[in-house]
C-alpha positions as CSV (number, residue, x, y, z in Angstrom):
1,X,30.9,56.0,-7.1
2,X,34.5,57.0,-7.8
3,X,33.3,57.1,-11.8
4,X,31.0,59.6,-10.5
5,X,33.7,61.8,-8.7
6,X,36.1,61.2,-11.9
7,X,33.1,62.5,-14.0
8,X,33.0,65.3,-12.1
9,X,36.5,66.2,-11.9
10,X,36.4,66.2,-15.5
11,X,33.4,68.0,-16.2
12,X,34.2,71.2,-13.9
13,X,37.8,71.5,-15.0
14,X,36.7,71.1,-18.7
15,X,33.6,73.5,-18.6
16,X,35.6,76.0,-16.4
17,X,38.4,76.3,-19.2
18,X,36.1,76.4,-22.4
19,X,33.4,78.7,-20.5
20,X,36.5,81.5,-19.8
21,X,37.5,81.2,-23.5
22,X,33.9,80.8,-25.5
23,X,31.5,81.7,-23.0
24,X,28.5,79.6,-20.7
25,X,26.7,78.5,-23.8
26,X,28.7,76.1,-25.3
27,X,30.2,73.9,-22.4
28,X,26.5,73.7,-20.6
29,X,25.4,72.5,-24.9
30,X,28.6,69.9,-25.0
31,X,27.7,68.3,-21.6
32,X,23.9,68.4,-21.8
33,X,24.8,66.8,-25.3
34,X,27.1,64.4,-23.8
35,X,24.2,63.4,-21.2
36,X,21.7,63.3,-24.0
37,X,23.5,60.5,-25.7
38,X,24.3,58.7,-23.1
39,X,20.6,58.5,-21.9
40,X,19.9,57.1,-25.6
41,X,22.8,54.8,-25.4
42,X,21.5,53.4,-22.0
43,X,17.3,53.3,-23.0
44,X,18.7,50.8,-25.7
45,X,21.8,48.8,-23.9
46,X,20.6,48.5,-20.3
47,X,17.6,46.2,-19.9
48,X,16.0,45.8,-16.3
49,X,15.3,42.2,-15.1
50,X,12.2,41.8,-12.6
51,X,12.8,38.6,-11.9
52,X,12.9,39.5,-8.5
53,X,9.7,41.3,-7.7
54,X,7.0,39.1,-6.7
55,X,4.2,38.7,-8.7
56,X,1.5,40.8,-6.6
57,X,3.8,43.2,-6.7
58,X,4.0,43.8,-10.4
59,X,-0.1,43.4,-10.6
60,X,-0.4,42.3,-13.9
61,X,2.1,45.1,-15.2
62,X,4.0,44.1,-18.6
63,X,7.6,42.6,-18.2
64,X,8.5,44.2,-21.2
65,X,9.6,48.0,-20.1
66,X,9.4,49.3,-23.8
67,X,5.4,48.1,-23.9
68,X,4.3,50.4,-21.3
69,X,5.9,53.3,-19.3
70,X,3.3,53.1,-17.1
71,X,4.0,49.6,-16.0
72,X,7.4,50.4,-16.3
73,X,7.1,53.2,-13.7
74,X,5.1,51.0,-10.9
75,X,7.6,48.3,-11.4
76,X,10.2,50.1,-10.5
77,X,8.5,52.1,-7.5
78,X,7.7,48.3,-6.0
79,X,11.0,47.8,-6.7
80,X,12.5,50.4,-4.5
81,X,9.6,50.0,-2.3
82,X,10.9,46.9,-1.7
83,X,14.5,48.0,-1.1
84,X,13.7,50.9,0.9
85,X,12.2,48.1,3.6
86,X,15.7,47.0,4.0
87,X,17.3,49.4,7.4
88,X,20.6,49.2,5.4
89,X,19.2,50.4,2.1
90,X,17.4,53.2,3.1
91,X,20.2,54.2,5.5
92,X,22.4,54.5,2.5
93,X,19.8,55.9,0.2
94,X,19.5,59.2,3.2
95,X,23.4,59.4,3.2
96,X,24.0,59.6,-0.2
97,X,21.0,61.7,-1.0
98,X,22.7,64.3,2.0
99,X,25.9,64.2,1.0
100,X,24.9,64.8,-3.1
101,X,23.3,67.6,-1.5
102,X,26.0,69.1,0.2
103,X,28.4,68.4,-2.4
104,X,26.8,70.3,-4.8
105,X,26.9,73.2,-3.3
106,X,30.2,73.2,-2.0
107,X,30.9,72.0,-6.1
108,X,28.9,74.8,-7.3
109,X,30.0,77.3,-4.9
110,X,33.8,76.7,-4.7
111,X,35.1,78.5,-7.9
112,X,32.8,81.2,-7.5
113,X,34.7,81.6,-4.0
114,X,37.7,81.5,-5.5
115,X,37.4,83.9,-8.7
116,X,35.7,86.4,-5.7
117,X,38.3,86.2,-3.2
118,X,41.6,85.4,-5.4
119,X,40.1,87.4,-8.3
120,X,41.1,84.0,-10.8
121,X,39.7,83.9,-14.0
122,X,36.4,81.1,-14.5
123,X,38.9,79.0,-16.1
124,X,41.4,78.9,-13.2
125,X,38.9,79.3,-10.7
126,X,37.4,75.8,-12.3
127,X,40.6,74.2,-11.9
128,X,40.7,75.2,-7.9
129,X,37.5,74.6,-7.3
130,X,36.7,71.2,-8.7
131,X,39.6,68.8,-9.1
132,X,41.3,69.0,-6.2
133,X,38.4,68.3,-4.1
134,X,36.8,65.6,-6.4
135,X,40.3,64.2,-6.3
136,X,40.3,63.5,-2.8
137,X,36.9,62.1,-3.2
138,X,37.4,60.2,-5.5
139,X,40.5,58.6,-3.5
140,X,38.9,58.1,-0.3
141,X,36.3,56.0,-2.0
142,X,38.4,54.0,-3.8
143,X,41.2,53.6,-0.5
144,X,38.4,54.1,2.1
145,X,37.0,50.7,0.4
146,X,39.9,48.4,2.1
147,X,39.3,49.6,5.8
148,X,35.7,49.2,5.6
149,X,35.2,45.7,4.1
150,X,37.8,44.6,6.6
151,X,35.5,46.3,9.1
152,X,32.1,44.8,7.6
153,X,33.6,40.8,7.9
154,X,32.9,40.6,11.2
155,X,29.6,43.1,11.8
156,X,28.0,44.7,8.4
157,X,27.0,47.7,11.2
158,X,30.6,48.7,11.4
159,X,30.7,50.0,7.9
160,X,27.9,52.6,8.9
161,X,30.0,54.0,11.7
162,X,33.2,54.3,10.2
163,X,31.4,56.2,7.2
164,X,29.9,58.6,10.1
165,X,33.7,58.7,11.5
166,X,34.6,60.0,8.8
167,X,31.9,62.5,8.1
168,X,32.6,63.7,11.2
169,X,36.1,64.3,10.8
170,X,35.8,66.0,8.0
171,X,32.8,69.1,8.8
172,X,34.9,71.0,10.7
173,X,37.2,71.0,7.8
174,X,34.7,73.8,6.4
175,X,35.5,75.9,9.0
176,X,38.7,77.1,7.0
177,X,37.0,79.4,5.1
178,X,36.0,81.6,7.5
179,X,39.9,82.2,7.8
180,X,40.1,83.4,4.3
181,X,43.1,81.2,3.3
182,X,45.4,80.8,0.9
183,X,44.6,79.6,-2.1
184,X,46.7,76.4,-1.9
185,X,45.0,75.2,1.3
């Protein structure tokens, strides 16, 4: 998760600075390339085991995920099928599915704000309006880790709640730009 944030914090800093000085074109080409190859890379490095669905699940699909796509695609729908049963999963799957949501848009909408209300070039505006929020991101996953599998030892359930906790603590954070604010804060 925090390679995710650190991908990000890379990506809109970069793509803001090369957009300002050679335009949309060639940083949305360089990352969509970048994402191209890694695709490739992972069709022919990462294999997927299914071991671990039952039989009657798989109904008489091939093992082999390069034989049919087809039999690759309802593998892995009984797959998640099968996680999705779980409370815990699909608790997790809704969280992270609602918080990718609002992240993009504050992501996406962020250095438009600031090139609007600070009139910043697209280059400095990226530089607001990505890293320091995917930096602090990207920290609380990595610190927020230690509190929460000390919390999970003695009741898995408390990991849920102090993810909410801190959800909750941070909305009203949003608030701050109905203030119209600095740019530092």
């Amino acid at each position: 998760l925090s390679g995710l944030s650190v991908g990000m914090v890379a990506g809109g800093t970069i793509s803001g600075y090369v957009a300002n000085r050679y335009g949309w074109r060639v940083p949305l080409l360089a990352l969509g390339g970048i994402g191209a190859v890694v695709a490739i890379a992972g069709f022919f490095i990462v294999r997927d085991e299914c071991a671990s669905v039952p039989a009657e699940e798989r109904a008489g699909a091939a093992v082999e995920q390069r034989t049919s796509p087809v039999a690759s695609l309802s593998i892995s729908l009984a797959i998640l099928a099968r996680a999705l049963r779980a409370p815990a999963v699909l608790a997790l799957f809704l969280e992270v599915m609602f918080m990718g949501a609002g992240v993009w848009g504050l992501i996406n909408w962020l250095p438009l704000y600031f090139k609007e209300t600070f009139a910043m070039t697209l280059g400095k505006a990226a530089l607001f309006g990505s890293p320091f929020l995917q930096v602090g991101a990207t920290l609380g996953v990595v610190v927020g880790g230690w509190p929460s599998d000390y919390l999970a030892r003695r009741n898995i359930g408390r990991r849920m709640i102090l993810f909410g906790s801190f959800y909750l603590a941070a909305a009203p954070l949003m608030l701050i730009f109905l203030f119209n604010p600095a740019v530092w804060t």
